[in-house]
C-alpha positions, 0 to 999 in steps of 0.5 A, spaced: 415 733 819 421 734 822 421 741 829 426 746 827 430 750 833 432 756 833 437 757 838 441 764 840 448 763 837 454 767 837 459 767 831 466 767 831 466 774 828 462 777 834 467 772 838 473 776 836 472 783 835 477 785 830 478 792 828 477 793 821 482 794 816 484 802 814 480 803 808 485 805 803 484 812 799 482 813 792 489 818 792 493 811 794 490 807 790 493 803 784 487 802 779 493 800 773 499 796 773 505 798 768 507 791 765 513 789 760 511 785 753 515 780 749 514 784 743 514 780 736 521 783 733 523 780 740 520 773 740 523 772 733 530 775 735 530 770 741 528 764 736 533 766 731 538 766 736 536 759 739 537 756 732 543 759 731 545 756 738 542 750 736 546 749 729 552 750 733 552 744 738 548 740 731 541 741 734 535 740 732 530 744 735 523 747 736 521 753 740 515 756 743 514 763 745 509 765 750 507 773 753 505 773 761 499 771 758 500 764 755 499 766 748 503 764 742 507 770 741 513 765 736 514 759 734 519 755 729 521 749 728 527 747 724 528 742 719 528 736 720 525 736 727 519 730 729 512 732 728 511 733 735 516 738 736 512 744 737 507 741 741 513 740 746 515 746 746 509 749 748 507 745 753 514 746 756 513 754 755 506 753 758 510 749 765 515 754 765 510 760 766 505 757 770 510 755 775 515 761 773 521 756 774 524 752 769 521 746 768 527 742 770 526 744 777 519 743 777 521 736 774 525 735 779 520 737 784 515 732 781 520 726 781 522 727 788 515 728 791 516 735 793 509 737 789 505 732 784 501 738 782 504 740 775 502 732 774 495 733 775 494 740 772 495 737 766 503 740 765 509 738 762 514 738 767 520 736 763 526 741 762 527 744 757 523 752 758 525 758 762 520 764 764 523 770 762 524 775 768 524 783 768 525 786 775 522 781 778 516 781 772 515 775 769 514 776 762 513 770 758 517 763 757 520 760 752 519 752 751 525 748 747 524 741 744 530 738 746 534 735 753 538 742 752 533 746 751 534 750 757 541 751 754 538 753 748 532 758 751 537 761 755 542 763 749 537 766 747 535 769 752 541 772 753 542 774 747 536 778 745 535 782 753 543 783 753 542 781 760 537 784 763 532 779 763 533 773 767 529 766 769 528 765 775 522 770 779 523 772 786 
């Protein structure tokens, strides 16, 4: 059987005394949060305007709209759109919320190296999302099966928020 030895060590935290940090007050504290949502009518409004975008620049197109939580809140394909066209719609809306950038730049990053990251969190960097942006809060994303589907996104986007929202986060 193997002897144990006991030894007197010091640990790091008795090596360097910090001062513990100032407790906050229950007056101070922030226990809640306010959060803008995505509502239905708005997530149906943004698909209708990307359709309307979409037959005007003789599109076909599905989409996929997420709340900040990732969940569905609107999808729509339009006729004659591929079978799989809301499946990439949403993996796009997934990419551009988790990364809260539009999956065009993240596919860039991807490509060049910078971040292999969304590779293997099992992602869908491909362009064609935006994350839906209110004072700096993401709000939601929407995915768009198409090489113009960030077009498509933010035409309706634009549409829908009039300007207030934005898709890019600080």
């Amino acid at each position: 059987m193997g002897v144990m030895l006991l030894l007197p060590v010091q640990s790091h935290a008795q090596q360097q005394a910090r001062p513990a940090p100032a407790k906050q007050g229950v007056g101070d504290l922030k226990a809640t949060r306010d959060i803008k949502i995505i509502s239905s009518a708005g997530a149906r409004a943004m698909a209708d305007a990307c359709s309307a975008w979409a037959e005007q620049n003789k599109k076909i197109v599905a989409m996929a709209i997420l709340d900040w939580g990732g969940n569905l809140i609107e999808s729509h394909a339009m006729e004659g759109a591929p079978m799989n066209a809301i499946d990439t719609a949403l993996l796009k809306a997934k990419s551009a919320l988790r990364w809260r950038r539009p999956t065009s730049e993240t596919n860039k990053m991807v490509r060049n190296g910078e971040n292999l990251a969304p590779t293997f969190m099992h992602d869908f960097p491909q362009p064609g999302a935006l994350p839906i942006v209110i004072n700096g809060q993401v709000i939601g994303a929407m995915g768009v099966s198409s090489g113009d589907g960030e077009k498509c996104a933010q035409a309706a986007i634009d549409a829908v928020f009039n300007g207030q929202a934005t898709t890019s986060a600080p």
